[in-house]
C-alpha positions in Angstrom: -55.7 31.5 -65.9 -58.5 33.2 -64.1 -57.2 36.7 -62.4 -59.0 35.3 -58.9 -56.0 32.4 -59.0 -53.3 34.9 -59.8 -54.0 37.1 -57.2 -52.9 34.0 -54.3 -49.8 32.9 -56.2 -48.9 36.5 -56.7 -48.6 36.7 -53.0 -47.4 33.5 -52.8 -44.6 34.6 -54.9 -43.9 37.7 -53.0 -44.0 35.5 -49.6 -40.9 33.4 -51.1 -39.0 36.2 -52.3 -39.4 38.1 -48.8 -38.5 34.9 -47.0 -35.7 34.2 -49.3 -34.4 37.5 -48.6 -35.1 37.3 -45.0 -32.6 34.2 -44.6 -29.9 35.2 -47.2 -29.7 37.8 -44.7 -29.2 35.5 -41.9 -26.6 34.1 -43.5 -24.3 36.8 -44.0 -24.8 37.6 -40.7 -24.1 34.3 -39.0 -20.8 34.6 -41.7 -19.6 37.7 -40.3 -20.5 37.2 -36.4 -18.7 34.1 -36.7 -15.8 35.6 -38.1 -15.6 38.0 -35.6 -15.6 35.5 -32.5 -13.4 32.7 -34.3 -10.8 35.7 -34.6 -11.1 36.5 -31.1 -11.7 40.1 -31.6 -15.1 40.5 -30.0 -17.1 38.1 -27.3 -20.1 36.7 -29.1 -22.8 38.7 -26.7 -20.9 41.6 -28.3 -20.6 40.2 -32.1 -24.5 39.6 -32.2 -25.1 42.9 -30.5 -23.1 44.9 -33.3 -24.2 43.1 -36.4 -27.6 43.6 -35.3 -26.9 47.7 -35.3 -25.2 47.6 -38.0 -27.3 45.9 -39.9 -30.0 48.2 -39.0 -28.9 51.1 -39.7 -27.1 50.4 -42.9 -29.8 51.6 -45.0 -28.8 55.9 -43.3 -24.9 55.3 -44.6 -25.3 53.4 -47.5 -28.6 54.4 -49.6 -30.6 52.3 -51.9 -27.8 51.7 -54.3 -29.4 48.6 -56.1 -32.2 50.3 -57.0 -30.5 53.4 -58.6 -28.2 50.2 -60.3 -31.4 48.7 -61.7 -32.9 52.5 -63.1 -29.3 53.2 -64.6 -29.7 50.0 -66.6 -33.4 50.9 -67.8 -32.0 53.8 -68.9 -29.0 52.4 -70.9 -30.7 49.9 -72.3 -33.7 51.5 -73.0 -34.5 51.0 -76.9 -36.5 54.4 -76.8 -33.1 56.9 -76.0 -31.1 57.2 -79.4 -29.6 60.4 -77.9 -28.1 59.8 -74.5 -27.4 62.7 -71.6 -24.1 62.8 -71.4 -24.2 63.5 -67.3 -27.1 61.0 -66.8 -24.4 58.5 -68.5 -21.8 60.1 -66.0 -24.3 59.8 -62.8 -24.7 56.0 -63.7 -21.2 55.5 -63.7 -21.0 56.2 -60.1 
């Protein structure tokens, strides 16, 4: 394969995990505004007006936890690391 044709379906491939992500996104949304109003607990003006906050801002409360996930398995499964750190073992855990 020629590195000119991997380029476009490299992006390509980025475009459909972006959009992919994009409406996975939507759906958990739709799922818990829905819930909301079904139950009657807030008018739907309201429910689409908090998830959109929330889901904004949910990055400041609850970090980038995947990523640290995804480096903690590197790490522990890492052929190169006969010796393990006890506390980077203990950090993972959390």
């Amino acid at each position: 394969m020629e590195a000119t044709l991997g380029i476009p379906i490299l992006i390509a491939l980025i475009a459909v995990a972006l959009a992919f992500d994009f409406l996975n996104g939507l759906h958990d949304a739709a799922n818990s505004i829905a819930t909301i109003v079904s139950t009657r607990v807030l008018k739907p003006q309201y429910a689409v007006a908090w998830a959109a906050f929330f889901n904004f801002i949910a990055f400041l409360f609850f970090g980038l936890h995947v990523e640290q996930s995804a480096e903690c398995h590197r790490y522990l499964t890492a052929q190169d690391h006969p010796k393990r750190d006890v506390k980077v073992v203990a950090q993972c855990a959390l």
